[in-house]
GUSELO-428700 format. One record per residue (C-alpha): x, y, z; residue in one letter. Coordinates in steps of 0.001 Angstrom, whole numbers, plus 524288, in hexadecimal, padded with zeros to 5 digits. Layout:
! residues N
XYZA...
END
This chain:
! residues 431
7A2838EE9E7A3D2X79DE18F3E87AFD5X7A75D8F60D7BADDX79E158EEAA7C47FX79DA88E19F7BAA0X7AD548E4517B809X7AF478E43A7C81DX7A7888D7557C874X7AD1E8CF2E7BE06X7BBE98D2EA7C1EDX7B63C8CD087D078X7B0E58C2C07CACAX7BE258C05C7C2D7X7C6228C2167CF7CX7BCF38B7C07D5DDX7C0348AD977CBBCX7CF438B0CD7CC71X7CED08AEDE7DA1DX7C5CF8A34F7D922X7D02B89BE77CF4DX7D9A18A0857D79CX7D55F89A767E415X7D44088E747DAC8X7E21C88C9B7D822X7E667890997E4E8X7DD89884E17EA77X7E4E887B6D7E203X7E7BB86F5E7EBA5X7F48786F0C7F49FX7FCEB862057F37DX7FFB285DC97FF41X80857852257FBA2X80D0C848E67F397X8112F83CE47F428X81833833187EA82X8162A822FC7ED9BX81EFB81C9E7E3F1X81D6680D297E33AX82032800D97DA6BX8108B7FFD97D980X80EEC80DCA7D585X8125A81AE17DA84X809D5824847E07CX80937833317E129X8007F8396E7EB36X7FDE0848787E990X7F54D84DF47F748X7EE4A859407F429X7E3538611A7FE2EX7D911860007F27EX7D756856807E839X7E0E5855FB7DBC9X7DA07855467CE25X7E51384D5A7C433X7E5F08469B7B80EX7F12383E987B2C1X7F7558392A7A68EX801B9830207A4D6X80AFB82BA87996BX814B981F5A79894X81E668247378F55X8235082A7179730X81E7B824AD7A252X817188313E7AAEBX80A85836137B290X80447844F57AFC6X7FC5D8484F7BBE0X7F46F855F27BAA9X7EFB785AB07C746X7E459865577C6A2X7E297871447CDB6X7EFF2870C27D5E4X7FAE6879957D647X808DC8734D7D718X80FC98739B7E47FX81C338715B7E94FX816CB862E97F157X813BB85E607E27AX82142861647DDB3X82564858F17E8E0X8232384CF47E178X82CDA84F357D61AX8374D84B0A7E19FX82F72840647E7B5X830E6836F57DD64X83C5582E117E12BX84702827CE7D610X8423581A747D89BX832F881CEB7D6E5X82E75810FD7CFE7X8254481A0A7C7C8X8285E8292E7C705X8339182D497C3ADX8308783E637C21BX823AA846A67C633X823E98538A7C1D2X81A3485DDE7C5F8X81553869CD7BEA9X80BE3874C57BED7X8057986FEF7B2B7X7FBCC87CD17B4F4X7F5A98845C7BC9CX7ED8787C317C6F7X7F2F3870A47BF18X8008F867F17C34EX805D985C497BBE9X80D63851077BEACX8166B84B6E7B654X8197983CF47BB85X825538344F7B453X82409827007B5C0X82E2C819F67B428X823E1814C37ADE9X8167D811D37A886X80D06815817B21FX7FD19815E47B42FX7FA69822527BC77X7ED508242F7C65EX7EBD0830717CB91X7DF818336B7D502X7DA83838AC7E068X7DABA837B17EFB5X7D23283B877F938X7D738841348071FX7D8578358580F8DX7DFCC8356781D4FX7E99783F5681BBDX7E9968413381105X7E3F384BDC8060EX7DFB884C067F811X7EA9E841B37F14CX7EBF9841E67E1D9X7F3C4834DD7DFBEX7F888830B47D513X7FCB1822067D305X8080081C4B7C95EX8073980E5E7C5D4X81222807C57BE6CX809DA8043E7B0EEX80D337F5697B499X807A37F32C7C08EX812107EDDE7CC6CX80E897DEFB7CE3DX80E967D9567DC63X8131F7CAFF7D825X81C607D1867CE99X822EE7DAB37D7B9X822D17CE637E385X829347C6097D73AX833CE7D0137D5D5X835CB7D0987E45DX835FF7BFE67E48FX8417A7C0207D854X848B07CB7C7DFB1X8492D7C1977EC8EX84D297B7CD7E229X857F07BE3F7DFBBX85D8E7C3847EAAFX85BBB7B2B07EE37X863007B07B7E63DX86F657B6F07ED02X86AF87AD1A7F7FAX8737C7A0347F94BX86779798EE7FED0X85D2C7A1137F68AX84F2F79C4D7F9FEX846E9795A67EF21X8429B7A0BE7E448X837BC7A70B7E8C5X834597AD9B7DC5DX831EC7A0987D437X82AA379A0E7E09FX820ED7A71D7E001X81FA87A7277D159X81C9B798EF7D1EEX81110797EA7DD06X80B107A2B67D50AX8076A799207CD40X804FA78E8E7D710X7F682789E77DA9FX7F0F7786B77E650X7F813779AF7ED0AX7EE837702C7ED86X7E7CC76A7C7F976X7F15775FA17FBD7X7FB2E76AC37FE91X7F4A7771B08063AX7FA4B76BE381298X805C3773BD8120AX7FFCD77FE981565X7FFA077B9582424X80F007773A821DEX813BF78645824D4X81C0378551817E9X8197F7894A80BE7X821B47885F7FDEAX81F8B7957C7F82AX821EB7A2987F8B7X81B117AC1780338X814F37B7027FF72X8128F7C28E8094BX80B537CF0D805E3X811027D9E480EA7X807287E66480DC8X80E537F163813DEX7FE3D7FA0681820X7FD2D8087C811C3X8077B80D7D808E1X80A1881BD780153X7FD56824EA804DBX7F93181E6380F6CX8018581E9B81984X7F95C815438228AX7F9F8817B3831B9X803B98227F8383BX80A7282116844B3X80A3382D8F84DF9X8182F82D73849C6X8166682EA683DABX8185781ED183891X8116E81C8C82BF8X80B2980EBC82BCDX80D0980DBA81E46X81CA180E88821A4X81E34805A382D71X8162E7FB1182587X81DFB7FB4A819D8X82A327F9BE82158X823047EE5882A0CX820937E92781D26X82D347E8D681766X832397E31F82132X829B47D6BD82097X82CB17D7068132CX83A7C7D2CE8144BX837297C96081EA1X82DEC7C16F815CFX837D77C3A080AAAX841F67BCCC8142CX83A6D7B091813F7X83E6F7A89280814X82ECA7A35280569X828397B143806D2X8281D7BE53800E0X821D37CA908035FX819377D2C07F9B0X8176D7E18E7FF02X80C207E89F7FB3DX814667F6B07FB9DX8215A7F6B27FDAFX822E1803A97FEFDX81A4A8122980216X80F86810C77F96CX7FF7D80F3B7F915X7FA15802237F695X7EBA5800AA7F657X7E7BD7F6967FE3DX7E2807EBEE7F39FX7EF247ED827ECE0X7F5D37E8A57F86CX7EB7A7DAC57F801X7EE4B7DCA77E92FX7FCD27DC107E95FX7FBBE7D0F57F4ADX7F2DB7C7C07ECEAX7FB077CD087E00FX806F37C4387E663X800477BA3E7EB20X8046B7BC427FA5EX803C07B2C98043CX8011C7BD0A80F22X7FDC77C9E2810D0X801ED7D2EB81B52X7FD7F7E2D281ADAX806807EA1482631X7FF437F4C782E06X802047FDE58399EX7F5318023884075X7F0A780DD98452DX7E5A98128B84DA9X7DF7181F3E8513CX7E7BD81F1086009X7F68881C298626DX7F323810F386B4CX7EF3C80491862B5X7FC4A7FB9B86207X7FF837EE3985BCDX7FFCD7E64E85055X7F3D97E1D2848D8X7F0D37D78A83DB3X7E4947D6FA83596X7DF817CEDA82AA7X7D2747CF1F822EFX7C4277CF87828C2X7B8507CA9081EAFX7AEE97CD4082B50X7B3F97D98B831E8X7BDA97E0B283A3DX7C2737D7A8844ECX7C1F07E5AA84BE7X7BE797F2A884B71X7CE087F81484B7FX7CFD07ECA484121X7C4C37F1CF839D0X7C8FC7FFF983A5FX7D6847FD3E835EFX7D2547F46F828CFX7C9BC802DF826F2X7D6048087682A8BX7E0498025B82023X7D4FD7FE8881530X7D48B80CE9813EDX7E3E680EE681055X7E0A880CA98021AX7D85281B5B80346X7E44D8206780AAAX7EF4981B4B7FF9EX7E70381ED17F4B4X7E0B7815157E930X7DCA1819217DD9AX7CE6B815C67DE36X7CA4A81A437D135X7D31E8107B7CA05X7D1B5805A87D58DX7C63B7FC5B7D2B4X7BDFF7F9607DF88X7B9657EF607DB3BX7C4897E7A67DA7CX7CACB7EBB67E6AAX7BD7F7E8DF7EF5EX7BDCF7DB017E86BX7CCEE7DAED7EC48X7CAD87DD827FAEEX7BE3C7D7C47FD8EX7C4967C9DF7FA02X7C7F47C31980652X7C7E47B43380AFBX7C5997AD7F818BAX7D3547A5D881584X7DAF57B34C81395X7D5077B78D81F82X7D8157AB578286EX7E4907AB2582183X7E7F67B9228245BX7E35D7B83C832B8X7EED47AD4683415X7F8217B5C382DCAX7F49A7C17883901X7F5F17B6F284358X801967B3358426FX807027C34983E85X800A47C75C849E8X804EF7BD7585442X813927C0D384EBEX80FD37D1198502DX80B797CE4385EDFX81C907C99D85FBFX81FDD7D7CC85B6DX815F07E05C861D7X8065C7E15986733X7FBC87DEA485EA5X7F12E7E5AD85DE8X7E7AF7DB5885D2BX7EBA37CD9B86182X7E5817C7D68555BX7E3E27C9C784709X7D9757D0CC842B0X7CF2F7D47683614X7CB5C7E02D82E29X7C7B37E3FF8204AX7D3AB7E75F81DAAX7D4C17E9D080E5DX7E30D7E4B280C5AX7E01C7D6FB811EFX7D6EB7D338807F6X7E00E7CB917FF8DX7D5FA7BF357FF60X7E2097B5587FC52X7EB427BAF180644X7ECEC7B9F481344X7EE667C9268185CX7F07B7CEBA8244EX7F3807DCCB828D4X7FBD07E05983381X7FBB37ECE083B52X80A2E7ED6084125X8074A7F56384A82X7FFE88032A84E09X8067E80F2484704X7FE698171984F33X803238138785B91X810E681BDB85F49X81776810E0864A8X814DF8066C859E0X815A78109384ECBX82537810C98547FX825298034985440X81FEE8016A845ADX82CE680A6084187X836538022184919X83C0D7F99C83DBDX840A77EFD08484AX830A37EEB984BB7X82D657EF3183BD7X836797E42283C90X82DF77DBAD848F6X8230A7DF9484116X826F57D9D58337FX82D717CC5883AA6X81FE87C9F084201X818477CB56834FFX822877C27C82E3EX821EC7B80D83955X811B47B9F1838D8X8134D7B595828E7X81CF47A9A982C08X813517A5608371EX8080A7A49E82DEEX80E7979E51821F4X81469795AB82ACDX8067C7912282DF0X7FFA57949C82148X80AF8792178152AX8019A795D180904X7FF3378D677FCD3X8016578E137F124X7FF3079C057EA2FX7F1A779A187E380X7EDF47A5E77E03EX7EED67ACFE7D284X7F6E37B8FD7D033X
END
């Protein structure tokens, strides 16, 4: 071989070394991740600056997830995880992370038990980057009315301690499941302001897990100061001997918007109330705000902008669209009724006349949006923006627990005001 064609083929050897070389050192940096563990399912989030390329495999005996990740290198952020995963996660219980091969890591995932797995992809959205996410769901499913029946037989019990206990409010659910409509002749007690059964309330804590909603300039997560808001209206309903709460997430974790109508309509509610804190572009909008469902338009541009605004959290928490049928969730929130709506705009009334006791408003009356969450067509919904996050001095205010507290009692005494006025019939609809 001639020295000239030796020369060029050792180049063009060199070139290829340093070609696969660049290749492997390109392999994407993690730059977090994060571990969402739930009763619904639990959800690990892995942030990358260019898009992961995975498969999985699962077994139930024992119960576990594979999950090979292409063309990555392992790095101390992944090993991270193996500590992450707390003693009382209702679904993992060990991840352990390997080099599986070169440009090649595996995760080993140990479940409590039986388990469907869907791992896929997310775009960079807000602040964040590439997210691989990969989703845990208990093989049989969490049930709304299930888990609220629980809840009702764990009041029971601790009624039972009670020397005056109020009537059971377990058997009085279970039976007006199966109630019909009253008929017409009864029909004049609806204007009485009393009513012989129990109350239910859907409390929907906005944003949850990936997306964190609005921040404060101080650094307040909505998605925190609503949660608490939340639970604190929670045990006020639960106080009341004829109503009980349902929460949507009861703790910090993503729940797609048409689960949250899902779950609501699952337990038949009553009511139901999604709890906000606004934000704007400046520091200087203040003030509480309540909103129900438009068929016709924005009542307002700002209105309009901020149904946009939180219709787009569900691209922000991350669904699944590849298993997710469209279909079915455009039928879902395109159903809406003129009586949920004039219902709904009662319920807002009377929550914000008793907001306007606690602080300013930010509009003196209720108004409507497109708002994805309030299109439960056989509940009356309203959603309430506390307050703005993004103003210093109410973003202070929102993590006062004394002002959580106003908050919660004016939203309680908004609910008494309208059943007082509107006591519902008889459960008619079909579980």
């Amino acid at each position: 071989m001639r020295p000239e064609k030796r020369r060029r083929l050792l180049l063009q050897g060199g070139a290829l070394l340093m070609l696969l070389g660049s290749s492997l050192a390109r392999s994407a940096r993690i730059m977090a991740v994060r571990l969402w563990p739930a009763r619904d399912y639990s959800r690990v989030t892995i942030e990358s600056d260019e898009p992961l390329r995975a498969r999985h495999t699962q077994s139930d005996h024992p119960p576990q997830v594979r999950v090979d990740i292409e063309g990555l290198q392992l790095q101390p952020v992944l090993r991270l995880w193996e500590g992450k995963v707390a003693a009382d996660d209702p679904n993992i219980v060990d991840v352990r992370i390997t080099q599986a091969a070169t440009g090649q890591v595996q995760m080993l995932i140990d479940l409590r038990h039986a388990t469907t797995a869907q791992v896929f992809q997310l775009r960079p959205v807000g602040n964040y980057q590439h997210r691989l996410v990969l989703d845990l769901y208990p093989a049989k499913a969490v049930d709304p009315l299930e888990s609220l029946i629980a809840d009702l037989r764990q009041r029971g019990h601790r009624a039972a301690t009670d020397p005056t206990p109020p009537a059971d409010p377990l058997g009085d659910f279970i039976a007006q499941r199966s109630q019909r409509a009253s008929p017409p002749a009864q029909e004049t007690g609806r204007a009485s302001g009393a009513t012989d059964r129990l109350l239910i309330v859907a409390i929907d804590p906005g944003h949850g897990g990936e997306d964190p909603g609005a921040i404060g300039p101080g650094g307040t997560r909505e998605k925190d100061v609503v949660l608490q808001v939340a639970m604190l209206l929670r045990d006020r309903i639960n106080a009341r001997p004829t109503m009980r709460a349902y929460m949507t997430r009861e703790g910090d974790y993503f729940v797609p918007l048409h689960v949250r109508v899902q779950k609501a309509r699952r337990v038949q509610a009553d009511l139901f109330i999604s709890i906000h804190a606004d934000a704007f572009f400046t520091p200087r909008p203040q003030g509480a705000s309540v909103f129900v469902l438009s068929e016709r338009g924005a009542t307002s541009s700002a209105a309009r902008w901020l149904a946009d605004k939180e219709n787009a959290a569900d691209g922000v928490g991350g669904v699944n669209i590849r298993v997710h049928d469209p279909s079915v969730r455009q039928a879902l929130l395109d159903m809406s009724t003129t009586a949920q709506i004039n219902d709904s705009l009662q319920v807002g009334s009377a929550m914000l006349g008793e907001l306007a006791r606690v602080g300013k408003l930010h509009k003196p009356r209720v108004e409507q949006a497109g708002f994805a969450v309030l299109k439960a067509p056989d509940i009356p919904s309203v959603l309430v923006e506390t307050a703005f996050i993004s103003n210093p001095d109410e973003e202070i205010k929102l993590r006062d627990v004394e002002y959580q507290n106003q908050l919660s009692e004016a939203l309680m005494r908004g609910i008494e005001r309208y059943f007082a006025k509107n006591p519902p019939l008889a459960r008619n609809r079909t579980l």
